[in-house]
C-alpha positions as CSV (number, residue, x, y, z in Angstrom):
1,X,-20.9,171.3,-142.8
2,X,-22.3,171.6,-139.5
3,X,-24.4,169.4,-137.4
4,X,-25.6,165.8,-139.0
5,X,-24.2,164.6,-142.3
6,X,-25.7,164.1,-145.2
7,X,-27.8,161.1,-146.0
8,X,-27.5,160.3,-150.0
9,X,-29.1,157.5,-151.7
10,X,-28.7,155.5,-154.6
11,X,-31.3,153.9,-156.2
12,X,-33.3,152.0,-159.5
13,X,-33.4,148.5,-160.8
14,X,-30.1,146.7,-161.4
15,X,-28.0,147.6,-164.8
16,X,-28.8,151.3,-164.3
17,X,-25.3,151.9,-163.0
18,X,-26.3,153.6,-159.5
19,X,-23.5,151.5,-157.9
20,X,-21.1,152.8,-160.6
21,X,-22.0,156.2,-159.9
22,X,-22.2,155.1,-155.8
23,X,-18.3,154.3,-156.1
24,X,-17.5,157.0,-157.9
25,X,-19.1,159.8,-155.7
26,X,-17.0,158.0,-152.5
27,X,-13.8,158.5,-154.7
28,X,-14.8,162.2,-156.0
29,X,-15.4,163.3,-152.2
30,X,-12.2,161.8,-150.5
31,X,-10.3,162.9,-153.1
32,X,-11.3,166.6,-152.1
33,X,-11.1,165.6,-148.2
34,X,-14.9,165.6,-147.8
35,X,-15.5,163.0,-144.6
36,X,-17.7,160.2,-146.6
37,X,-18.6,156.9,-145.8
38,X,-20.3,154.6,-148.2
39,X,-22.7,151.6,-147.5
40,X,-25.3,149.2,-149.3
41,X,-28.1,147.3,-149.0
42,X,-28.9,144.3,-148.5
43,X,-25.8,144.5,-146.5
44,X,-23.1,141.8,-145.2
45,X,-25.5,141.6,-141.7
46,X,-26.5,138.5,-140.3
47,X,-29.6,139.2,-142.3
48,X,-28.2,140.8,-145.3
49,X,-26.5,137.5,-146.0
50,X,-30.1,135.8,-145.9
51,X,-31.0,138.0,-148.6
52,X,-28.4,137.9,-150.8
53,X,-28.4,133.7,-150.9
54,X,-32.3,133.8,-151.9
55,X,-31.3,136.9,-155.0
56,X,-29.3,133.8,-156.0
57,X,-31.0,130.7,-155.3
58,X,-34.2,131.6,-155.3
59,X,-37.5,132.4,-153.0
60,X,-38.5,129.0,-152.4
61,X,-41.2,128.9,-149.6
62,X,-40.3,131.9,-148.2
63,X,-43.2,133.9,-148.2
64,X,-43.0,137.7,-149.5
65,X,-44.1,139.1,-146.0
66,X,-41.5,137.1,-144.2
67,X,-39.0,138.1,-147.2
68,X,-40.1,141.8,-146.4
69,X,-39.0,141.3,-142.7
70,X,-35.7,140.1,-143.5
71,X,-35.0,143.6,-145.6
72,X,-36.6,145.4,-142.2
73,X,-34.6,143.8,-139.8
74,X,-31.4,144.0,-142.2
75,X,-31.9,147.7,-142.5
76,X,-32.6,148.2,-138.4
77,X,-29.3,146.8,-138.1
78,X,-27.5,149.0,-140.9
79,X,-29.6,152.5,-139.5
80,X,-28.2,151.7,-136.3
81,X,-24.8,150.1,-136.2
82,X,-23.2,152.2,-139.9
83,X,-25.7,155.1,-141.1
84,X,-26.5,157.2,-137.7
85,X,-23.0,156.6,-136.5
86,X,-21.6,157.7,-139.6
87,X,-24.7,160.8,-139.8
88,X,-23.5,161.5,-136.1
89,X,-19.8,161.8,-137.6
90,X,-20.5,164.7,-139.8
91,X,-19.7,162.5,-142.9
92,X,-21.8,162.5,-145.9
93,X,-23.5,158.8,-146.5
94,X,-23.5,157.3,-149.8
95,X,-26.1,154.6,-149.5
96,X,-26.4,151.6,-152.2
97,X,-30.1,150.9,-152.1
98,X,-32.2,151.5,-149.4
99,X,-36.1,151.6,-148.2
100,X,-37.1,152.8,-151.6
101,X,-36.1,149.4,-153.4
102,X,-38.0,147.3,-150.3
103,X,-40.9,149.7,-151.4
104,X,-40.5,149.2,-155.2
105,X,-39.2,145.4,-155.7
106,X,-41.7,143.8,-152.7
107,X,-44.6,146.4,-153.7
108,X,-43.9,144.5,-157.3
109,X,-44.8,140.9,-155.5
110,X,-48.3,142.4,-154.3
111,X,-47.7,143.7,-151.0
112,X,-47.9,148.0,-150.5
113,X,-45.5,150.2,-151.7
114,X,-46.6,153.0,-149.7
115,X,-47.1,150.7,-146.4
116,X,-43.8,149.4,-146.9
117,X,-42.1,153.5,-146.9
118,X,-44.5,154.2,-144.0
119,X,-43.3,151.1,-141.9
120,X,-39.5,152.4,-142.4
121,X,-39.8,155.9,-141.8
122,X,-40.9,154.8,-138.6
123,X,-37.4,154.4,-137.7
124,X,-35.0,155.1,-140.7
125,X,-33.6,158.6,-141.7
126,X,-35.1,160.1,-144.5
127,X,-32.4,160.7,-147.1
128,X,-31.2,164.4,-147.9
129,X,-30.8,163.6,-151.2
130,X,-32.6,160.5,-153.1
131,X,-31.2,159.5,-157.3
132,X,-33.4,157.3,-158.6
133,X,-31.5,156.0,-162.0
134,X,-33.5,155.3,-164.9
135,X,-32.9,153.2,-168.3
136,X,-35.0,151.2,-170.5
137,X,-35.5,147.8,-168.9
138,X,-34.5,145.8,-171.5
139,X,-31.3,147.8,-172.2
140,X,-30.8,147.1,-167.9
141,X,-31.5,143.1,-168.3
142,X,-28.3,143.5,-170.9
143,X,-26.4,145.0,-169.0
144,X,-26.5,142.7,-166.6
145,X,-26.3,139.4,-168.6
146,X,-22.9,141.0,-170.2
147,X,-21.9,141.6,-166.5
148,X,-22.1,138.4,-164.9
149,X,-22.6,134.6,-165.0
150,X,-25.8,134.3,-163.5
151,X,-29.1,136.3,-163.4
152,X,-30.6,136.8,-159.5
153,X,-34.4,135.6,-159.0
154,X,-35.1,139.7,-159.2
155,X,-34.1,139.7,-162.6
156,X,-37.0,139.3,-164.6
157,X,-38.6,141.4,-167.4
158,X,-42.1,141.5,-166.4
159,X,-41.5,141.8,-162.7
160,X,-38.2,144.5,-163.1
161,X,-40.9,146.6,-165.5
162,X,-43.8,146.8,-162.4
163,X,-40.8,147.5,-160.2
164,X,-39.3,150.3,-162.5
165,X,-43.6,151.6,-162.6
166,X,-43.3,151.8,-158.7
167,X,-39.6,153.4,-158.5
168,X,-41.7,155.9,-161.3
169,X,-44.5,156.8,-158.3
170,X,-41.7,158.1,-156.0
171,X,-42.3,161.8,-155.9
172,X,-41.1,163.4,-152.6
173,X,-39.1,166.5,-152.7
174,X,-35.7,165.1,-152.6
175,X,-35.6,163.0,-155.5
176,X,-34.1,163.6,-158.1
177,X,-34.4,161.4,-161.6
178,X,-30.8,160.1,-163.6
179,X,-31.2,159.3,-166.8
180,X,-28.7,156.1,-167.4
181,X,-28.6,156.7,-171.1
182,X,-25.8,159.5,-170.6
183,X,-21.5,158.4,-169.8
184,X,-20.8,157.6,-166.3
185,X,-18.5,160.9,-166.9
186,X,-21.7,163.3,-167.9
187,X,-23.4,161.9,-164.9
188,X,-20.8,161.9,-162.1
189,X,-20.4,165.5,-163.3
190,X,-24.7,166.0,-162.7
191,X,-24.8,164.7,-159.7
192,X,-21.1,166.4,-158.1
193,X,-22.6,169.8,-158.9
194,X,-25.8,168.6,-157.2
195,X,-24.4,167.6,-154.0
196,X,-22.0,170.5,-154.0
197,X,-25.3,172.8,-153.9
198,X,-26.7,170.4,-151.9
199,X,-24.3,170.5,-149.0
200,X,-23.6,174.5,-149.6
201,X,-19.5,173.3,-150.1
């Protein structure tokens, strides 16, 4: 590896066990002394925090433009201050989310998906490598009620089915579609021999 790092992302609705398969990949490439550095979004930021209380109490008045600036300024600060510095490194970056989900979760409120990705390129790295996880929405919802105590505001059939359509639209070149429905095992083993072609190591 030569150069910048690698910028991988993990992404789809919650219960499709990207942040399984996140954790796991962080394990898998220390464990063979590949430089890696994993990160999510929203994250622990100033503004990260903002986002994270309304996923559990709720939207209130905040309006979906100004809720779309929180995830912008969140992710300024997480380009600048964890993923460049850790691109600039060398190391290959396993990000949790990223300007996909702003596109597919706010684009499911009303407001434009593909405004949304434009606005973000504008200053965010475009990932090497992009998984977008994908189960039955239904079978996610599960998942996640078995999981924990309490449901966040995003977690709602009808909405999580028009964000899973917009997560569907995604179709650049360096996205490549999980299917959840397989054992973490079969799909960690997908995705290693994808990054190991990927990063030629």
């Amino acid at each position: 590896m030569s150069g910048r790092g690698w910028l991988i992302v993990f992404e789809g609705i919650d219960g499709t066990g990207k942040s399984t398969q996140c954790r796991e990949m962080e394990s898998y490439l220390k464990n063979i002394k590949i430089p890696v550095a994993r990160f999510r979004e929203p994250t622990d930021g100033i503004w990260g925090q903002k986002i994270r209380e309304i996923l559990t109490v709720g939207r209130g008045n905040l309006t979906r433009e100004e809720e779309l600036s929180w995830f912008i300024k969140d992710r300024r600060e997480d380009v600048k201050n964890n993923i460049l510095p850790a691109l600039n490194l060398n190391k290959i970056v396993l990000l949790d989310r990223y300007y996909y989900s702003t596109a597919a979760y706010q684009g499911a409120l009303g407001l434009d998906p593909k405004e949304i990705l434009r606005e973000n390129e504008k200053f965010a790295p475009t990932p090497d490598r992009t998984y977008i996880f994908k189960a039955p929405t239904e079978e996610c919802l599960s998942r996640i009620k078995s999981s924990r105590e309490s449901n966040s505001s995003f977690e709602k059939l009808d909405y999580l089915n028009q964000v899973q359509k917009i997560f569907n639209s995604f179709n650049e070149s360096h996205i490549k579609r999980i299917r959840s429905s397989e054992t973490i095992e079969d799909i960690h083993a997908q995705l290693c021999e994808d990054i190991h072609q990927l990063i030629g190591v």
